[in-house]
FITORKOL-510308 format. One record per residue: residue number from 1; residue in three letters; x, y, z negated of N, C-alpha, C in turn. Coordinates in Angstrom, 1 decimal. Atoms other than C-alpha are relative to their C-alpha. Layout:
<recs>
   roti   fivo      nc1      nc2      nc3     cac1     cac2     cac3      cc1      cc2      cc3
    NUM    Ala        X        Y        Z        X        Y        Z        X        Y        Z
...
</recs>
This chain:
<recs>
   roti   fivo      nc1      nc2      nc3     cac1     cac2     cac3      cc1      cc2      cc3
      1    Unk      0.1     -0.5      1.2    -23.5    -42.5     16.2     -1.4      0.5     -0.3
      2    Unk      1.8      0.2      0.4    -27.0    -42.5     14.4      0.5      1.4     -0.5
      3    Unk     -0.2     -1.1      1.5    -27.7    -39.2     12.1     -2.0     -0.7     -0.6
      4    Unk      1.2      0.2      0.7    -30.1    -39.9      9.5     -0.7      1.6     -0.1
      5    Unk      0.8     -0.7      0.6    -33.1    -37.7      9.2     -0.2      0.4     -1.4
      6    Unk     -0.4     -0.6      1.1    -33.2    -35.3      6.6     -1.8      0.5     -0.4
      7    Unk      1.8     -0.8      0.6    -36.7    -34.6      4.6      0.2      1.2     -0.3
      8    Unk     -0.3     -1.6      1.2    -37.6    -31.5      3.8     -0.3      0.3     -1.1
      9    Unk      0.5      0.0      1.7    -37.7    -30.8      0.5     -1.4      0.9     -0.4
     10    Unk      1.8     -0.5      0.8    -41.4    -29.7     -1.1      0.1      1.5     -0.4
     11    Unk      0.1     -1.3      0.9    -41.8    -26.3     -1.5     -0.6      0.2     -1.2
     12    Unk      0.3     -0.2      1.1    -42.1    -25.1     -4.6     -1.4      0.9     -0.2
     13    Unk      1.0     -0.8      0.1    -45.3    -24.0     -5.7     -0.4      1.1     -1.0
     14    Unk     -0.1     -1.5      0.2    -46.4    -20.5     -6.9     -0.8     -0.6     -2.0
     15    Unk      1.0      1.0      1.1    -47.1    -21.3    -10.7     -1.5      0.9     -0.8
     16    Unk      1.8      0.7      0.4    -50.7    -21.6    -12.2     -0.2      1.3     -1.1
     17    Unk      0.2     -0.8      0.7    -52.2    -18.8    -14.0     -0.3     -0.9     -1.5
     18    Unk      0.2      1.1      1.2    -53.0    -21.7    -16.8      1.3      0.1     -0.6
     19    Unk     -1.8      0.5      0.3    -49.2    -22.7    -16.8      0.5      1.1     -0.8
     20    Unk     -1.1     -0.9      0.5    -48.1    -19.3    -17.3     -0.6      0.5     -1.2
     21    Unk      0.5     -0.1      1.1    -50.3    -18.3    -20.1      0.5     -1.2     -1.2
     22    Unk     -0.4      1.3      1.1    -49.5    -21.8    -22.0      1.6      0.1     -0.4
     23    Unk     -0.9     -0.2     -0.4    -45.9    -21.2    -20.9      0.8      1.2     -1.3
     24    Unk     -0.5     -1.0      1.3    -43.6    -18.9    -23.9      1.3      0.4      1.2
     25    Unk     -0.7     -1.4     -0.3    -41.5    -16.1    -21.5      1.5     -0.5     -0.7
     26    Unk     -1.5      0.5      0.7    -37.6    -17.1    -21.7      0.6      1.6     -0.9
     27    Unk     -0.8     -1.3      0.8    -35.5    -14.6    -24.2      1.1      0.5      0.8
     28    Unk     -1.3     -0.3     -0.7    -33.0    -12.6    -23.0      1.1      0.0     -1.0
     29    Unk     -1.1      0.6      0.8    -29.7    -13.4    -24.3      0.3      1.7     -0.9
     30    Unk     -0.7     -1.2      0.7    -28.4    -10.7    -27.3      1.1      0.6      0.5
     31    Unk     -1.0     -0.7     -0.8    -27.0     -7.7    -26.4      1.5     -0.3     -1.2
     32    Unk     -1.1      0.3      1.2    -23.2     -8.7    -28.1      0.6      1.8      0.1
     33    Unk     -1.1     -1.0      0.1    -21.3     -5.4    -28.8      1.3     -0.2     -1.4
     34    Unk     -1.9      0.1      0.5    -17.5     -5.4    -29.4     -0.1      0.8     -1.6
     35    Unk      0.1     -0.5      1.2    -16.9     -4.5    -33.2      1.1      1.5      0.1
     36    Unk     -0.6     -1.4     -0.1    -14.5     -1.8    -32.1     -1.0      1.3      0.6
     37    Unk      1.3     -1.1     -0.5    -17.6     -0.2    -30.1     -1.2      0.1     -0.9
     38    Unk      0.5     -0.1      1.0    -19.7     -0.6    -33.0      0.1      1.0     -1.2
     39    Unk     -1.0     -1.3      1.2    -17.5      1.4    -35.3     -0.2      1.2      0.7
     40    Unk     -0.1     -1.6     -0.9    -17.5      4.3    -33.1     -1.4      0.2      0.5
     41    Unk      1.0     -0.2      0.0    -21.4      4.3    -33.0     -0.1      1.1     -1.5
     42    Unk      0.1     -0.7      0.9    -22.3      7.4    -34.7     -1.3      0.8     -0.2
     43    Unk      1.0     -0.5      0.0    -25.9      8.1    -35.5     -0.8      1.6     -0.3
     44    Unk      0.3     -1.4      1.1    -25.9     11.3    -38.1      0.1      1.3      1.3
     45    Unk      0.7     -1.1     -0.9    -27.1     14.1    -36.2      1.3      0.8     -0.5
     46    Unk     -1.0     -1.4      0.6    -24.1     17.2    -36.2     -0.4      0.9      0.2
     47    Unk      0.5     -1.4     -0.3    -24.6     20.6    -36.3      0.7      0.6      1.8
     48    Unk     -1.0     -0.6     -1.3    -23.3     22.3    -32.8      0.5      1.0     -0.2
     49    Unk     -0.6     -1.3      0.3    -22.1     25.2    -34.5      0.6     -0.2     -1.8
     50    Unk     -0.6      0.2      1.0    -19.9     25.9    -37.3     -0.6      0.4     -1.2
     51    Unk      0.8      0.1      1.3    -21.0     25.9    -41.1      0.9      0.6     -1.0
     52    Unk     -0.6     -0.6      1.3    -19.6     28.5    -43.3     -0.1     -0.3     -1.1
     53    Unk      0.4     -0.1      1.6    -19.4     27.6    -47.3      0.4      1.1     -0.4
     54    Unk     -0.6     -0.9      0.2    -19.0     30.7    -48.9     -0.4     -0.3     -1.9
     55    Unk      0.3      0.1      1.4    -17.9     30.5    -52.8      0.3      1.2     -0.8
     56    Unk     -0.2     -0.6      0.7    -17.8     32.9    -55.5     -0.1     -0.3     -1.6
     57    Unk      0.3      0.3      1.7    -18.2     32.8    -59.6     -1.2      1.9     -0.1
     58    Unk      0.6     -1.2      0.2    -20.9     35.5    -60.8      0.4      1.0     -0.1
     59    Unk     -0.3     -1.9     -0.2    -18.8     38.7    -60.7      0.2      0.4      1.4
     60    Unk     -0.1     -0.1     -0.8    -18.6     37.9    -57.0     -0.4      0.5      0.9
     61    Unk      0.8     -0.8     -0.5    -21.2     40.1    -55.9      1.0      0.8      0.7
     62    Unk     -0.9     -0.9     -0.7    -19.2     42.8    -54.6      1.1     -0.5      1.1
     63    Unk     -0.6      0.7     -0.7    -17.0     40.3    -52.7     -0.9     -0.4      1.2
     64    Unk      1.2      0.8     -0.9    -20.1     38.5    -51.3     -0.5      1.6      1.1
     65    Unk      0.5     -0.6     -0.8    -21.3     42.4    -50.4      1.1      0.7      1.0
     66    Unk     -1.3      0.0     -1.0    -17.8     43.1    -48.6     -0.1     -0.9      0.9
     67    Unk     -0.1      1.1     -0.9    -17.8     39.9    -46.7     -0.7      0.8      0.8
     68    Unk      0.8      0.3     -1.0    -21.3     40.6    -45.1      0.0      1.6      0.4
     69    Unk      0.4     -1.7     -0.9    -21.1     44.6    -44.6      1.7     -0.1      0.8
     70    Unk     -0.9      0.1     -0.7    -18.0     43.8    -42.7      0.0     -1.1      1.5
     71    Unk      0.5      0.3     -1.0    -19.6     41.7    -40.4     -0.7      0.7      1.3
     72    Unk      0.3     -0.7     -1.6    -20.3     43.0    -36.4     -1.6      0.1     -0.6
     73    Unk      1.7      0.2      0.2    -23.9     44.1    -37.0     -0.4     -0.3      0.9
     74    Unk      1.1      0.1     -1.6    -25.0     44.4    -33.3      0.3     -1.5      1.1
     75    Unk     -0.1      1.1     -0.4    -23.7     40.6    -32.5     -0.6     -1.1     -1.1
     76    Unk     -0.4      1.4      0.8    -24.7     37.3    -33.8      0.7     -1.0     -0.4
     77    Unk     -1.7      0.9      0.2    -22.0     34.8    -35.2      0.0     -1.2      1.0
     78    Unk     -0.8      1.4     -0.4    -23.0     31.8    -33.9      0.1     -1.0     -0.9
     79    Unk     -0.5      1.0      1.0    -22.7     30.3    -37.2     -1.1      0.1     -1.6
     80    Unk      0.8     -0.6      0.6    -24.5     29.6    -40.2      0.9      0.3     -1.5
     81    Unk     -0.6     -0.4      0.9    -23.5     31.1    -43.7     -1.3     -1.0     -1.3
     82    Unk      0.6      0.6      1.6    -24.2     29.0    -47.6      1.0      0.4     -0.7
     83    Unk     -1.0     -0.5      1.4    -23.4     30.8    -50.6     -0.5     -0.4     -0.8
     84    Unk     -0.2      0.3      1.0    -22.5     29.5    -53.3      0.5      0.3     -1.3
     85    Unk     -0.8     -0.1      1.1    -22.0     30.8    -56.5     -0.5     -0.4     -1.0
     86    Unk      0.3      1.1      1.4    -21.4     29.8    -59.8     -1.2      1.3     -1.4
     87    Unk      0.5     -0.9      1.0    -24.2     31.5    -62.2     -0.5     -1.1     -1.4
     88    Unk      0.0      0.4      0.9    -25.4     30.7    -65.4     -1.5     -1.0      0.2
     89    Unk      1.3      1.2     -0.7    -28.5     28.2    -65.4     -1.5      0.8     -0.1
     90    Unk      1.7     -0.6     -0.1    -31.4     30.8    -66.4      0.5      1.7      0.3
     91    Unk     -0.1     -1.3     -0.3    -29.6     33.5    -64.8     -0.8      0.7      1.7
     92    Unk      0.5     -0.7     -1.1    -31.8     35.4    -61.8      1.2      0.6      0.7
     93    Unk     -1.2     -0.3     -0.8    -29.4     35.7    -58.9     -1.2      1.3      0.8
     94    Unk      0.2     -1.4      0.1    -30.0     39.1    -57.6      1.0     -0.1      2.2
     95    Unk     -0.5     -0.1     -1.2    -27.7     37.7    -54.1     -0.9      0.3      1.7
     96    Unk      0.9      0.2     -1.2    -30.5     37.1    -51.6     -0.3      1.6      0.5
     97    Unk      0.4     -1.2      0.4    -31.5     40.8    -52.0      1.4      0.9      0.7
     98    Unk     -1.2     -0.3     -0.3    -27.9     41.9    -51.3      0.3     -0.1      1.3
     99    Unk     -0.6      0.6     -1.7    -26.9     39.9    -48.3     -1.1      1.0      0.8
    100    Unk      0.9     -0.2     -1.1    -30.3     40.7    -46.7      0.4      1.8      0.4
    101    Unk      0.1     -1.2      0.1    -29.2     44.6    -47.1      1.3      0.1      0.9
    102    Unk     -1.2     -0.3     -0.4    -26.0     43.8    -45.1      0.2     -1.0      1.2
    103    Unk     -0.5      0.9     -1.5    -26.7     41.5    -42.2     -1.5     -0.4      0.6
    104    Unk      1.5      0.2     -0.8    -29.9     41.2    -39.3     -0.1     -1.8     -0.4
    105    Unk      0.3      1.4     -0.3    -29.4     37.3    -39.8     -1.3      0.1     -1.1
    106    Unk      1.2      0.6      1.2    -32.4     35.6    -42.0      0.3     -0.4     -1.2
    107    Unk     -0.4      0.1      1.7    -31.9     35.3    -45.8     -0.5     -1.3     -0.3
    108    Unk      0.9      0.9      0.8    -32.9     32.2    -47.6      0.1     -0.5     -0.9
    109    Unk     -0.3      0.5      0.8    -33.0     31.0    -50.9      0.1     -1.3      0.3
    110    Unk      0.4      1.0     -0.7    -32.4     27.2    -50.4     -1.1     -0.8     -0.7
    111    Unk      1.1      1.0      0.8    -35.2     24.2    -51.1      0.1     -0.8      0.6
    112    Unk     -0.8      1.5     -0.1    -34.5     20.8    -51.2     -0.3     -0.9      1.6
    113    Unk      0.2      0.5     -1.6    -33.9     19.4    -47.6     -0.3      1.0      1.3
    114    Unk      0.4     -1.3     -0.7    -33.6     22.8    -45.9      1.1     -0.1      0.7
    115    Unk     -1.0      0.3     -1.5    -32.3     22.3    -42.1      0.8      0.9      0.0
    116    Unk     -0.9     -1.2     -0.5    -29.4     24.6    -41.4     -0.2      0.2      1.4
    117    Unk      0.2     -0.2     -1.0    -30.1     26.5    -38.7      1.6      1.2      0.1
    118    Unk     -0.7     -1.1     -0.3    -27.0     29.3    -36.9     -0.9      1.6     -0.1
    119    Unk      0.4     -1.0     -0.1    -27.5     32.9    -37.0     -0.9      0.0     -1.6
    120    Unk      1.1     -0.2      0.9    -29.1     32.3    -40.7      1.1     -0.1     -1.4
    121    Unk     -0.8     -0.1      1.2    -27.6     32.7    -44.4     -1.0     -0.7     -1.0
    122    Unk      0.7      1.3      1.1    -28.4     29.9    -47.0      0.5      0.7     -1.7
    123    Unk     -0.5     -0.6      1.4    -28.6     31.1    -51.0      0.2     -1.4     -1.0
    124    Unk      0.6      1.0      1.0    -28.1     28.4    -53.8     -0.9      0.4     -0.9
    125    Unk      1.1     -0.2      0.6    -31.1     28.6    -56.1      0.5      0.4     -1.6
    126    Unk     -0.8      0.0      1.4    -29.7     29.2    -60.0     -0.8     -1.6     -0.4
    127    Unk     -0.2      1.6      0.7    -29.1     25.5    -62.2     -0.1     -1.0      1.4
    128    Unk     -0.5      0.7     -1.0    -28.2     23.8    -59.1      0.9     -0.2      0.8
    129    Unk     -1.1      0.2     -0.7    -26.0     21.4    -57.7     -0.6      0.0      1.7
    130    Unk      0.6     -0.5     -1.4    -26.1     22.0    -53.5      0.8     -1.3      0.9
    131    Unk     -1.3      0.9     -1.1    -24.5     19.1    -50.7     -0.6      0.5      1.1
    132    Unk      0.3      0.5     -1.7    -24.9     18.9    -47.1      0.2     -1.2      0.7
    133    Unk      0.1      1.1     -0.8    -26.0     15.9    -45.4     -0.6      0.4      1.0
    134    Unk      0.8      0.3     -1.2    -26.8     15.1    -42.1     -0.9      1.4      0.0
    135    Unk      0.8     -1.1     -0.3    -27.6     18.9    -41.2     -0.7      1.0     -1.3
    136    Unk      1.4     -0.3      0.3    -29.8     19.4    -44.1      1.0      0.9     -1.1
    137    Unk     -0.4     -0.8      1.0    -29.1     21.3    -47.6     -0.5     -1.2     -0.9
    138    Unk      0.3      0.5      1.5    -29.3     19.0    -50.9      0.1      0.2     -1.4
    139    Unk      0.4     -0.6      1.9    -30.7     20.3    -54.6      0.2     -1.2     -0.3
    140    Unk     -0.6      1.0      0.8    -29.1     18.3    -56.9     -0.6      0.6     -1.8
    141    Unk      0.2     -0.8      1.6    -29.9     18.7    -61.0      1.8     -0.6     -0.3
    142    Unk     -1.3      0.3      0.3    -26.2     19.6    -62.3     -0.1     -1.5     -0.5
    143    Unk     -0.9      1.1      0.6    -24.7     16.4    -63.6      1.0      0.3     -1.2
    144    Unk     -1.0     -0.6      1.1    -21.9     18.3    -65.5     -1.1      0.9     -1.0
    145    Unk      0.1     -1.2      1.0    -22.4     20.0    -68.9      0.4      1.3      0.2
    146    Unk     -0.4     -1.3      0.0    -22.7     23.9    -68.7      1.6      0.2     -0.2
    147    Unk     -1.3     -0.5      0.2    -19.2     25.3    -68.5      0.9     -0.8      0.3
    148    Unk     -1.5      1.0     -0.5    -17.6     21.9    -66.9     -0.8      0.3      1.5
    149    Unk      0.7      0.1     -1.7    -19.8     22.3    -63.4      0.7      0.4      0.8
    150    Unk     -0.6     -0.8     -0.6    -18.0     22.8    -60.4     -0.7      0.0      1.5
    151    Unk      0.9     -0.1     -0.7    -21.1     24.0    -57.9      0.8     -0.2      1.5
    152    Unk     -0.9      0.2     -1.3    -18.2     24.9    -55.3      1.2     -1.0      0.5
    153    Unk     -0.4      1.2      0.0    -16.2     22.1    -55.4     -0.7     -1.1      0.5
    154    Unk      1.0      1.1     -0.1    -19.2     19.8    -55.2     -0.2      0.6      1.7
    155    Unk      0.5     -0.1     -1.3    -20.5     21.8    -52.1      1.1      0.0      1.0
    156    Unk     -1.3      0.1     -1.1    -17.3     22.1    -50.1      0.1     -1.3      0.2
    157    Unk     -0.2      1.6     -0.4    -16.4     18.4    -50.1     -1.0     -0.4      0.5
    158    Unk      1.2      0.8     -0.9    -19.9     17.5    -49.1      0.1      0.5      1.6
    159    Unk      0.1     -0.9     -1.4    -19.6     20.3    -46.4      0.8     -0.8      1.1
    160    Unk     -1.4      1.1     -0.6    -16.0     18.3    -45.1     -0.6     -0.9      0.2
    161    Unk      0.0      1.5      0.3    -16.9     15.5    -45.6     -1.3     -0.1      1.1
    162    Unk      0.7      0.0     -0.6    -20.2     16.1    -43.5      0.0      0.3      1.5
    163    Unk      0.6     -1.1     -1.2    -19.3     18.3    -40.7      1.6      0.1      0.5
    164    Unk     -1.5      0.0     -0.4    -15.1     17.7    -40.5      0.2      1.4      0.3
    165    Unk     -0.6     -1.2     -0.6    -14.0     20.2    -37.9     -1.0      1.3      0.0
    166    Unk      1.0     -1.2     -0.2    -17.4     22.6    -37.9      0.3      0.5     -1.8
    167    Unk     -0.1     -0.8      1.2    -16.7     23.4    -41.7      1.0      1.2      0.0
    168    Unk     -0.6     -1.5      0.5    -15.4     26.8    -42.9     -0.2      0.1     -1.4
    169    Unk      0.3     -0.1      1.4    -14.7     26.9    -46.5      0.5      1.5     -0.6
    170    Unk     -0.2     -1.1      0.6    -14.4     30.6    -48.3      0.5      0.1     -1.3
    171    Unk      0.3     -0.7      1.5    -13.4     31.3    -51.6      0.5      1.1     -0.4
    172    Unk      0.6     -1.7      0.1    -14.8     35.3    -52.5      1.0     -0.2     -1.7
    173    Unk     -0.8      0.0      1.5    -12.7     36.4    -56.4     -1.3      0.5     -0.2
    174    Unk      0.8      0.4      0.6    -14.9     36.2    -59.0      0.4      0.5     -1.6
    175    Unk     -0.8     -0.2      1.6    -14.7     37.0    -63.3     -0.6     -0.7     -0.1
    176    Unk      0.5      1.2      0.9    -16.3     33.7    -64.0      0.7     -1.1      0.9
    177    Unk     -1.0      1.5      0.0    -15.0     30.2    -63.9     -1.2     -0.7      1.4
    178    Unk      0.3      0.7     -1.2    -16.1     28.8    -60.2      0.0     -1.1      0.5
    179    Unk     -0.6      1.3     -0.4    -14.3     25.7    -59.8      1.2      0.2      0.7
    180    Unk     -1.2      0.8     -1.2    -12.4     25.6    -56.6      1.4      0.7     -0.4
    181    Unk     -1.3     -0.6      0.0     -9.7     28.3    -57.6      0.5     -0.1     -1.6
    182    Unk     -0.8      0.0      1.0     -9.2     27.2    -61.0      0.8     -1.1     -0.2
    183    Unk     -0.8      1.1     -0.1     -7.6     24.0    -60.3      0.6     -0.3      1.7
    184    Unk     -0.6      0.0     -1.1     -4.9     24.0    -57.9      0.1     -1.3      0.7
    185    Unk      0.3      1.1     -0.5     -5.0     20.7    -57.1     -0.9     -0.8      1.0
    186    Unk      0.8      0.4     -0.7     -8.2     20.7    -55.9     -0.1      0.7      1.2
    187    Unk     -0.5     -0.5     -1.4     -8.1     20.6    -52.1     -1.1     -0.4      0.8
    188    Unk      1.1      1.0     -0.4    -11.0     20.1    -49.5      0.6     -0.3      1.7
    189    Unk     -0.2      0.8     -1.2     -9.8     17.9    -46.2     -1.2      0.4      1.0
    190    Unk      1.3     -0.6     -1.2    -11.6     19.1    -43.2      0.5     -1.4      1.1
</recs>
């Protein structure tokens, strides 16, 4: 019995700094993701703490100053507070002033694209509609005609609708027309 000799095969040589320069770098194949794991990609930044809306109508003052002088003064919540009430469009809200007299958190009138931070109270500005996106605060110019606007209505559903389970919706009594408690119907889904 013969055996045939076997060559060796050529080693491969180390390649050419020419080669590789002229040479185009293979791609790597696309990353595929499953359309079920796609869906459940969720970019929008959440708050990590819960997001009080608090509503009233302009006689709510006294409501608004009950709420906050009933709050723990020598703890912080943890949470942040937006009030909202319904005033007239060249009426000077007089709330900022108030709250600040009844709670260590920080007061703020809001302005357009104002981060929510915890431990802080958000004011709406007078003639404005308010949302919450993605953390932030949004100034809106009403939409509705004087006397159809519903400021708290509008801001609750955005609030839900933003923030699901971290929302807290309030609604303070009021002698003016508000929105959310004059129509029973209207409901906000958390």
């Amino acid at each position: 019995m013969t055996r045939k000799k076997v060559k060796p095969s050529p080693k491969p040589e180390p390649p050419s700094l020419e080669k590789a320069e002229s040479s185009t770098p293979a791609k790597p194949p696309p990353l595929e993701v499953e359309p079920a794991a796609e869906a459940n990609l969720d970019t929008r930044p959440k708050a990590g703490f819960p997001i009080v809306g608090i509503g009233a109508s302009a006689g709510g003052l006294a409501a608004f100053e009950a709420f906050f002088s009933g709050m723990p003064a020598e703890t912080d919540p943890g949470m942040a507070f937006v009030l909202v009430q319904h005033l007239a469009p060249d009426h000077k809200s007089i709330l900022s002033d108030l709250v600040k007299r009844y709670t260590r958190m920080q007061v703020f009138e809001v302005e357009d694209g104002m981060a929510v931070r915890p431990n802080c109270a958000y004011i709406i500005p007078p003639n404005r509609d308010m949302a919450f996106l993605d953390g932030t605060l949004q100034l809106l110019e009403p939409a509705a005609p004087r006397g159809q606007r519903l400021p708290i209505d509008f801001f609750f559903r955005s609030l839900a609708q933003d923030q699901h389970e971290r929302a807290i919706c309030i609604v303070l009594s009021g002698t003016g027309p508000g929105g959310f408690w004059k129509r029973r119907a209207s409901a906000v889904r958390l």
